[in-house]
C-alpha positions as CSV (number, residue, x, y, z in Angstrom):
1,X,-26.8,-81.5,-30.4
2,X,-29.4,-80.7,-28.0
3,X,-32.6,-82.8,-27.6
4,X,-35.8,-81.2,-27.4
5,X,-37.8,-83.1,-25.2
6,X,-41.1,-82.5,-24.2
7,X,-42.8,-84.5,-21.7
8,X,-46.4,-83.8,-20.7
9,X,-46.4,-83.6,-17.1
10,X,-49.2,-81.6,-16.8
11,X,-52.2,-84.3,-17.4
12,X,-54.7,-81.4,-17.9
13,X,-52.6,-80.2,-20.9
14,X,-54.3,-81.5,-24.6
15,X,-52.5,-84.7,-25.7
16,X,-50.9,-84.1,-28.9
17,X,-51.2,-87.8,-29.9
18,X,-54.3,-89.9,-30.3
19,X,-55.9,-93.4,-30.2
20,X,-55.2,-92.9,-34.1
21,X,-51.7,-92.6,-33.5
22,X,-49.7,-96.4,-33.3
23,X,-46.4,-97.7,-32.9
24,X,-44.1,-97.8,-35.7
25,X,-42.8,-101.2,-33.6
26,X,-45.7,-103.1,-32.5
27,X,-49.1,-101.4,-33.6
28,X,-50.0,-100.1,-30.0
29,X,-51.4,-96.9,-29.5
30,X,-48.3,-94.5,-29.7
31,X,-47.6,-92.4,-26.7
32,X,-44.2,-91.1,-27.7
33,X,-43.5,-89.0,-30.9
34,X,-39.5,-88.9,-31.6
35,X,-37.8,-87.0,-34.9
36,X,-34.9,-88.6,-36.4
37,X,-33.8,-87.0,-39.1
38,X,-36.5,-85.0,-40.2
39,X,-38.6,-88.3,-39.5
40,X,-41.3,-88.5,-37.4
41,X,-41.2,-92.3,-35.1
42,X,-44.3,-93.1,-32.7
43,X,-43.8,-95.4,-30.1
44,X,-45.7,-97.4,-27.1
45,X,-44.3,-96.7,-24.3
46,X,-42.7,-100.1,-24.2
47,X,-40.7,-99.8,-27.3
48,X,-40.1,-95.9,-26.5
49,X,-38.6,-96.8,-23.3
50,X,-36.5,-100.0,-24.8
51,X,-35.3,-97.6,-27.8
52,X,-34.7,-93.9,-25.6
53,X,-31.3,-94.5,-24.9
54,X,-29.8,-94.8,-28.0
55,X,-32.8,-92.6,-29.8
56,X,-31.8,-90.1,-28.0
57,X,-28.4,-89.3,-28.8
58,X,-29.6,-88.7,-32.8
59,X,-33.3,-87.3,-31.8
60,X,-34.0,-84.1,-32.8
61,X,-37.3,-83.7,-30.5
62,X,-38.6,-86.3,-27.9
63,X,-42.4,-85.6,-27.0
64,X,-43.1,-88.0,-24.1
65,X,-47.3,-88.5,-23.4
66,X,-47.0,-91.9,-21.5
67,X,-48.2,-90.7,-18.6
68,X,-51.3,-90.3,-19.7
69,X,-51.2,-94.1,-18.8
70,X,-51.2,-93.1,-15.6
71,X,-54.5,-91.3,-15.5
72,X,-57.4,-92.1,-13.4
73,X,-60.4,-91.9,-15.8
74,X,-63.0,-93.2,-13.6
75,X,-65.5,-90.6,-12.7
């Protein structure tokens, strides 16, 4: 099976996930969207990078916003 990632390289691209969006795990804001199963998981990106190896070998898509973290928002 081949996993669809998506990862959002391009910062100026609209983010897909919002401050409304939180971690299945923890609560955190959610910067990782995976489908299992026809079931969508959010992750932070600490519990999306703790969980990727093995979420990826049954993930059907893998969208990937955490570096948005990254960001310098200052103006």
């Amino acid at each position: 099976m081949s996993l669809n990632t998506t990862p959002t390289d391009d910062l100026r691209a609209e983010p897909q996930l919002t401050a409304a969006d939180r971690c299945d795990a923890c609560g955190a804001q959610a910067y990782v969207r995976a489908t299992v199963n026809g079931t969508e998981l959010l992750f932070c990106a600490h519990h999306a990078k703790k969980h990727q190896q093995k979420l990826e070998a049954i993930a059907e898509s893998w969208h990937d916003e955490s570096a948005r973290l990254l960001e310098d928002t200052r103006a």
